[in-house]
C-alpha positions as CSV (number, residue, x, y, z in Angstrom):
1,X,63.5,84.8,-112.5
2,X,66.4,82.3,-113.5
3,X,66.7,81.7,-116.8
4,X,68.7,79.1,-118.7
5,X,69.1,79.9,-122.7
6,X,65.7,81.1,-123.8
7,X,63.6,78.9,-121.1
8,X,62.7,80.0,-117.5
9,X,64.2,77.6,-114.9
10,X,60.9,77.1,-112.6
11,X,63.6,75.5,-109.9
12,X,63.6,78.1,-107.0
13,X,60.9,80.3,-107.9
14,X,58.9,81.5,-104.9
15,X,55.0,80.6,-105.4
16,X,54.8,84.6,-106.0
17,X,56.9,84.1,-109.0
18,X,55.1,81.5,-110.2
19,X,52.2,83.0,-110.1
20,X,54.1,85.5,-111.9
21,X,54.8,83.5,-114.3
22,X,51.6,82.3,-115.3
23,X,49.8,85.5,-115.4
24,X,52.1,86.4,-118.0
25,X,50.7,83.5,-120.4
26,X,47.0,84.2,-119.6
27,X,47.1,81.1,-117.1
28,X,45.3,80.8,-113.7
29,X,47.6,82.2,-110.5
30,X,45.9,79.1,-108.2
31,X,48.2,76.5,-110.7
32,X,51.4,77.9,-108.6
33,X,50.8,75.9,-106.1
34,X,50.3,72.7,-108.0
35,X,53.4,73.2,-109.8
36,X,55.3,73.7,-106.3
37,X,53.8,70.4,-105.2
38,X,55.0,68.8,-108.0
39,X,58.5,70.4,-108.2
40,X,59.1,69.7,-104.6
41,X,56.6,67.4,-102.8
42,X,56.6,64.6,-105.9
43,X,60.2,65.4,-107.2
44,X,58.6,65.9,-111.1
45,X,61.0,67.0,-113.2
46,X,58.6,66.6,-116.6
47,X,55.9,68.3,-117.3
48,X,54.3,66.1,-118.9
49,X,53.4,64.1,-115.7
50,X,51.8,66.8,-113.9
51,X,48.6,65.6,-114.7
52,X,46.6,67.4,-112.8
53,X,47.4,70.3,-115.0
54,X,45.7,70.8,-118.2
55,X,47.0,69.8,-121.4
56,X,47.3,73.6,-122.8
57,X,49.3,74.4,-119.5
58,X,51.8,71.6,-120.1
59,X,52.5,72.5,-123.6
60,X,52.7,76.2,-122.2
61,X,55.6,74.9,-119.5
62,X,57.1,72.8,-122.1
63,X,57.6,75.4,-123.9
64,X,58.8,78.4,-121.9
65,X,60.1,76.5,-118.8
66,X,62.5,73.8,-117.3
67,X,63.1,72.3,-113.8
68,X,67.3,72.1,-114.0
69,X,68.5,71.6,-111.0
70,X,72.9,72.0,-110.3
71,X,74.8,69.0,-111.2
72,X,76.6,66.9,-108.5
73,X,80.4,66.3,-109.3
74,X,81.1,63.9,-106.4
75,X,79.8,62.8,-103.4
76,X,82.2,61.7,-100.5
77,X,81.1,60.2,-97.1
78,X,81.7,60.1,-93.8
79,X,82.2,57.1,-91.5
80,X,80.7,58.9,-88.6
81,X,77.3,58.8,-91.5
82,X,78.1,62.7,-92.6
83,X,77.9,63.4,-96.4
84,X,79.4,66.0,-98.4
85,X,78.3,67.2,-101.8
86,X,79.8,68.9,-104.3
87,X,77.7,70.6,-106.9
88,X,79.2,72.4,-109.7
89,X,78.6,76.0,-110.2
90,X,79.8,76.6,-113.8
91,X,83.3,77.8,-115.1
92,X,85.1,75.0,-113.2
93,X,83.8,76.4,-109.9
94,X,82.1,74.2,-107.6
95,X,80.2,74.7,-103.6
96,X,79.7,72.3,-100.8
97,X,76.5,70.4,-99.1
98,X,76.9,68.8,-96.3
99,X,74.4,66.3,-94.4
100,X,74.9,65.6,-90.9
101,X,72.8,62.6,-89.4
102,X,71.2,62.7,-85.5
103,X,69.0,60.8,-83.6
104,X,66.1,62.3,-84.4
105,X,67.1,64.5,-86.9
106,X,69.0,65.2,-90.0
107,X,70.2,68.7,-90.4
108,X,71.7,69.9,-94.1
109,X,74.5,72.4,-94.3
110,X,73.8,74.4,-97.8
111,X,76.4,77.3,-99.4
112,X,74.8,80.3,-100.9
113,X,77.8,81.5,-102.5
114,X,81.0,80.9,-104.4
115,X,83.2,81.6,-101.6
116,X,83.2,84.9,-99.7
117,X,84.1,88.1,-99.8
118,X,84.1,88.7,-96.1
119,X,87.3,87.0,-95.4
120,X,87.0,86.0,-91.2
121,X,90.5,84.6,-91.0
122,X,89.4,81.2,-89.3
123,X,87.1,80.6,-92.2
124,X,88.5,77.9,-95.3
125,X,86.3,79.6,-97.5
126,X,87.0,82.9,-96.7
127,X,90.9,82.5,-97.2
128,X,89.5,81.5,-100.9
129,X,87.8,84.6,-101.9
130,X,84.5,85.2,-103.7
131,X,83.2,84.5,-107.1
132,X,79.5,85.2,-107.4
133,X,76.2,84.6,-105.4
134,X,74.6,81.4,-106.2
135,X,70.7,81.8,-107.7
136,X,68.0,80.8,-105.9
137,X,67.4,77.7,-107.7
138,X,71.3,76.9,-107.0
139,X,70.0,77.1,-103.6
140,X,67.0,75.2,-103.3
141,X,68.5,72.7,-105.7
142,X,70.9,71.6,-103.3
143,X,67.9,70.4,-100.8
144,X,65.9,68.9,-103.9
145,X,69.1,66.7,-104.5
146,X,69.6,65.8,-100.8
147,X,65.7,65.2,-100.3
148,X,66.4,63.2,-103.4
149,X,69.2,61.0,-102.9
150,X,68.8,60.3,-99.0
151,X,66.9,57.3,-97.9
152,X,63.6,58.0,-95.6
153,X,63.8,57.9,-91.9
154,X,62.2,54.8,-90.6
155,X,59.5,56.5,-89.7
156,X,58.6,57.4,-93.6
157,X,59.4,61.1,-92.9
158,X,62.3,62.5,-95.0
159,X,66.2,62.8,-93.8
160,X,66.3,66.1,-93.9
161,X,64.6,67.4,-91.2
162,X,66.3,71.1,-90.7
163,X,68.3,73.0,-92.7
164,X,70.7,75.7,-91.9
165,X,72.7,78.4,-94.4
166,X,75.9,77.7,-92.5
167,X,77.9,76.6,-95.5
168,X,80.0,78.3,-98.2
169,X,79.1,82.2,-98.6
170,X,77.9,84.8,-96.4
171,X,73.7,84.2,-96.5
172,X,72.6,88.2,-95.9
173,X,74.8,89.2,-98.6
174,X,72.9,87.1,-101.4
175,X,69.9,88.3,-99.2
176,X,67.0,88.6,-102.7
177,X,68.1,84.6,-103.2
178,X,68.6,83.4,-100.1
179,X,64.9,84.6,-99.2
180,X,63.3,83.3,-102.1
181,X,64.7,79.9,-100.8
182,X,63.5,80.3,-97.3
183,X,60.1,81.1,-98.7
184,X,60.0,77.5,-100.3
185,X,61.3,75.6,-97.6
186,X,58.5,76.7,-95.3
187,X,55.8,76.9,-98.3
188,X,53.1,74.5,-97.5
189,X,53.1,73.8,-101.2
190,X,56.9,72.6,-101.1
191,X,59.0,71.2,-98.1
192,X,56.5,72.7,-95.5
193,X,59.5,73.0,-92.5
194,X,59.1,75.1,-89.6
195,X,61.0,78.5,-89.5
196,X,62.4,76.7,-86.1
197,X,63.9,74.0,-88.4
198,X,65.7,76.7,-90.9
199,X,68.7,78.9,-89.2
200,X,70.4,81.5,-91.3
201,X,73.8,82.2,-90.1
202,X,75.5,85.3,-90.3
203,X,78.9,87.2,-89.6
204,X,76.5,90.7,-88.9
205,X,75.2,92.0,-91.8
206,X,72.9,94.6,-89.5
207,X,70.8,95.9,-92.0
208,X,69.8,92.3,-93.5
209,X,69.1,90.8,-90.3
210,X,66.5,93.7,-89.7
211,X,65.1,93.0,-93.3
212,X,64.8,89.5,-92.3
213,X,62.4,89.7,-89.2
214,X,59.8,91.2,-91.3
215,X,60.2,88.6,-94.5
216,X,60.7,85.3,-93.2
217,X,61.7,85.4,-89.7
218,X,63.6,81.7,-89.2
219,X,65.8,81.3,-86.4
220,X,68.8,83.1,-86.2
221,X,72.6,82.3,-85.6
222,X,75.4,84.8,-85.3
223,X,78.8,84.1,-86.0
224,X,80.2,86.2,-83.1
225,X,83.7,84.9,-81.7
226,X,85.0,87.3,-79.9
227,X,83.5,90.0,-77.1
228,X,85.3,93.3,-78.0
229,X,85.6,95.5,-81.5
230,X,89.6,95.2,-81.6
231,X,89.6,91.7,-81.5
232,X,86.7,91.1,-83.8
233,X,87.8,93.5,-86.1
234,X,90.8,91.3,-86.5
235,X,89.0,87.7,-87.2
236,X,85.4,89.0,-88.7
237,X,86.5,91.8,-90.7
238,X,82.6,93.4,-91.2
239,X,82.7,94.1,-87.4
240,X,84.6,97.4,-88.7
241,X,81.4,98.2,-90.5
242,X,78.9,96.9,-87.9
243,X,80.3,96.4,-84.6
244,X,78.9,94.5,-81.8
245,X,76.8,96.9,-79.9
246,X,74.5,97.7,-83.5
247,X,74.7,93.5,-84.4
248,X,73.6,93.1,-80.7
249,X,70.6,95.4,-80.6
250,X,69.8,93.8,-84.4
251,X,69.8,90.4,-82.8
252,X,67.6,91.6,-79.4
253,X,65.2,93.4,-82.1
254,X,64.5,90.4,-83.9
255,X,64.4,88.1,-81.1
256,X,61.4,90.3,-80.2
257,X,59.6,89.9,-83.7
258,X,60.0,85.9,-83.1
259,X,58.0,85.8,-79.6
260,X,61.4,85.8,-77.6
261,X,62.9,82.7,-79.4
262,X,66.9,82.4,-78.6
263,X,69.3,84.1,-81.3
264,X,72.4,81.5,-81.3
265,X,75.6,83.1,-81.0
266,X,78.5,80.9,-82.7
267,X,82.3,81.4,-81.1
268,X,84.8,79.5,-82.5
269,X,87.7,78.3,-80.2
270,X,90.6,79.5,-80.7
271,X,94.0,78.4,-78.8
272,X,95.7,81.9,-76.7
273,X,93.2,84.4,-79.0
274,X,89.3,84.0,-77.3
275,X,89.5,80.9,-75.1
276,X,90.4,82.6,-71.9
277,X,88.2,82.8,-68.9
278,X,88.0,86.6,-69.1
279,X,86.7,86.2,-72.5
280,X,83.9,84.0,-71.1
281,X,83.3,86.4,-68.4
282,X,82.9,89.4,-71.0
283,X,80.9,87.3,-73.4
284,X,78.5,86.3,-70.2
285,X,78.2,90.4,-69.6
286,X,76.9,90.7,-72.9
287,X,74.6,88.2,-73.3
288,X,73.3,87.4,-70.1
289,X,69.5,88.1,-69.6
290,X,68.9,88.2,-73.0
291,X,67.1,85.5,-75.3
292,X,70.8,83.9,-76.4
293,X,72.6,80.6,-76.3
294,X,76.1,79.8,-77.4
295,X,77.3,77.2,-79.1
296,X,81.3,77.0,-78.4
297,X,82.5,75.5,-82.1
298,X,86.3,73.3,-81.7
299,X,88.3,74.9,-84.6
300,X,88.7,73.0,-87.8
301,X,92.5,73.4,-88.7
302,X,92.6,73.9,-93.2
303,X,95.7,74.3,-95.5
304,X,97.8,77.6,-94.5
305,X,95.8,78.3,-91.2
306,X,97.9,80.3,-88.8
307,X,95.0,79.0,-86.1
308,X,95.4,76.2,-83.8
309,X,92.3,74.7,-81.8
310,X,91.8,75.2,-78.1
311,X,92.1,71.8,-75.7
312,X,89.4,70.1,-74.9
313,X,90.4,70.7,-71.5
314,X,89.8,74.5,-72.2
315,X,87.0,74.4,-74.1
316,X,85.1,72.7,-71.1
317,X,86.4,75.1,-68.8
318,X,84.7,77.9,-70.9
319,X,81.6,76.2,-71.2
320,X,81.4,75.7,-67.4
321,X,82.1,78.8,-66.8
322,X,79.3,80.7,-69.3
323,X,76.6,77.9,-67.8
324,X,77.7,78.9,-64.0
325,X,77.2,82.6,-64.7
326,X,74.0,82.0,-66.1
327,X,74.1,81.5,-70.0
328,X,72.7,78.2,-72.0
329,X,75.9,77.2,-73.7
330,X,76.9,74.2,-76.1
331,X,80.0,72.4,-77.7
332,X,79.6,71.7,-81.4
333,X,80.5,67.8,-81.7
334,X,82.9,67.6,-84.7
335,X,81.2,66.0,-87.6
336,X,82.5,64.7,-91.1
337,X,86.2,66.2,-90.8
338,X,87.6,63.0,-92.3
339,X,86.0,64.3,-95.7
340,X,86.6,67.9,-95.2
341,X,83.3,68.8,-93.9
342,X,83.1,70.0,-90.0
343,X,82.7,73.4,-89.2
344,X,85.1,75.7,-91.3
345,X,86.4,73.9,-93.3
346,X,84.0,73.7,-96.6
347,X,85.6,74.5,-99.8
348,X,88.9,73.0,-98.9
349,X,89.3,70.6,-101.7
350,X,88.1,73.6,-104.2
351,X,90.5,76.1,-103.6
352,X,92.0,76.2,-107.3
353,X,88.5,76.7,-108.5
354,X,87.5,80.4,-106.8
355,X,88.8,83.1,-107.8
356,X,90.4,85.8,-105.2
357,X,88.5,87.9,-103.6
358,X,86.7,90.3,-106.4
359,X,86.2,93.4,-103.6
360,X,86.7,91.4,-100.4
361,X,86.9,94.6,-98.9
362,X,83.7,95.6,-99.1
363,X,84.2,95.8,-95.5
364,X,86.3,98.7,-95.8
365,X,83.3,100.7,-96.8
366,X,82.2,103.4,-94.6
367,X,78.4,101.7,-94.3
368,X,77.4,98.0,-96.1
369,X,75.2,99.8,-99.5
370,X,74.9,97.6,-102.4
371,X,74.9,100.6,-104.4
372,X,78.5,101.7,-103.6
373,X,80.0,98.1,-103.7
374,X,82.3,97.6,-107.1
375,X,81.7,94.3,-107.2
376,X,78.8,93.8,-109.7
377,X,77.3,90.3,-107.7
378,X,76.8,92.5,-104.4
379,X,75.0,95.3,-106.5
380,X,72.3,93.0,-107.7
381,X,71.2,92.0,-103.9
């Protein structure tokens, strides 16, 4: 549970934890869900005003608990309607939120980490290092604060409609956090969304992904971005611990626990390294006939890259060429790079404030084990 000084921060606990919670102090399991609904669904942040509680079980909270959710340093936006958060993290350090408006829709890009430790070399926040996982309530918090701030669609339902982990930090490697957040966000007694609506990205943590089918299976994306081990090993340095062909048959396996839905694979365009036509060939061979889509992502250019963006013109003649050999293939739309916040490029105004990489090379490990890492935030997943 997360605590704050000698108080329990109720902020992020799953409804299990709650219930937890409450047993501990003699106090009926059932009140869980009324607390969630008023954490969540009525944005109470006193517990005095949950009135439908009794007056025993609000001295109890008042006592023992708090709802504190991160604090919000600034708030830039957009004039294509983006906006970027950024919520501080303590010790100076700070993460990234991003909301990015569609008809229809409004998705929410959240971080669960300070940084990363898996250091892709296309990736602003991987050229900054890691500092430490970010709690659950860390997590959640940065939805409450969105659901909070943004006005209603004009149809009274709330901005957000999705939410994907595709923002600072590597999801499946803050995995006991990251799921505790999933299981609010669909909760009936919280946000209520549909696993269709959440998408966890990841660069191919294996092992996670087939933890993740069984616990809260919500759509998948794959940061893939390149079709052979040499290259990828290269530009997503935990291929060299799980290389395609095992992150592959992880992704076909859990496609299969979600009734066949499409895993999204990401692949970042980069000019004269993956944006040739016999890339797109060998990326159609292996993903063709299997429940996939790609979604070709222009590369956002940050301070010190040695990576340039492909031309439009190539970019469309990849696309053309995966949809005429079969596969359901996208562009990403640039969104929100005028305040730092497209694809990739999260973090970049924060650099000073994480540290180095505390172990980045986790990936050096013969096999991914929490129990071998050295640095002490990966042996608490």
């Amino acid at each position: 549970m997360a605590v704050s000084g000698e108080k329990i921060n109720l902020l992020g606990l799953s409804q299990d934890e709650l219930k937890e919670f409450l047993v501990l102090r003699s106090e009926k399991s059932f009140h869980s869900k009324q607390i969630m609904q008023w954490i969540y669904q009525r944005d109470c942040d006193d517990f005095e005003d949950m009135t439908d509680l009794s007056k025993s079980l609000r001295n109890q909270l008042k006592k023992d608990a708090e709802i504190l959710s991160p604090l919000v340093q600034a708030r830039f936006d957009s004039i294509d309607g983006c906006v970027k958060w950024l919520f501080s993290s303590g010790s100076g350090q700070a993460v990234e939120t991003v909301f990015i408006p569609e008809a229809g829709r409004g998705t929410l890009c959240i971080s669960s980490q300070v940084g990363c430790a898996l250091d892709c070399s296309f990736c602003a926040t991987g050229a900054q290092g890691f500092n430490r996982n970010l709690s659950s309530a860390e997590i959640i918090g940065q939805v409450r604060h969105a659901m909070r701030e943004l006005p209603r669609r004009s149809n009274g339902e709330p901005a957000v409609t999705n939410v994907v982990f595709m923002g600072m930090g590597e999801p499946l490697a803050n995995y006991r956090n990251v799921l505790s957040a999933l299981n609010i966000l669909v909760s009936d007694y919280s946000y209520g969304l549909s696993r269709r609506r959440v998408t966890v990205s990841t660069s191919g943590i294996v092992p996670h992904i087939d933890k993740l089918a069984n616990d809260c299976n919500v759509s998948l994306a794959v940061s893939l971005h390149a079709t052979n081990n040499d290259l990828r090993d290269q530009i997503v340095p935990i291929n060299k611990v799980h290389p395609i062909n095992s992150l592959l048959e992880a992704c076909w396996q859990y496609a299969k626990k979600r009734s066949s839905r499409f895993i999204t694979f990401e692949y970042v365009m980069l000019r004269g390294i993956n944006d040739s036509i016999t890339h797109a060939d060998k990326l159609v061979n292996l993903l063709k006939d299997k429940p996939a889509k790609v979604n070709l992502i222009p590369f956002n250019p940050f301070p010190g890259t040695k990576f340039s963006c492909s031309s439009k013109e190539t970019i469309q003649h990849f696309q053309n060429r995966l949809r005429k050999l079969g596969l359901i293939a996208t562009t990403r739309k640039t969104r929100g790079d005028d305040i730092d916040a497209a694809c990739g490029q999260l973090a970049g105004k924060v650099h000073d404030r994480v540290k180095k990489p505390l172990g980045s090379k986790i990936i050096k490990q013969k096999k991914y084990s929490m129990k071998t890492s050295k640095n002490p935030e990966m042996r608490s997943l």
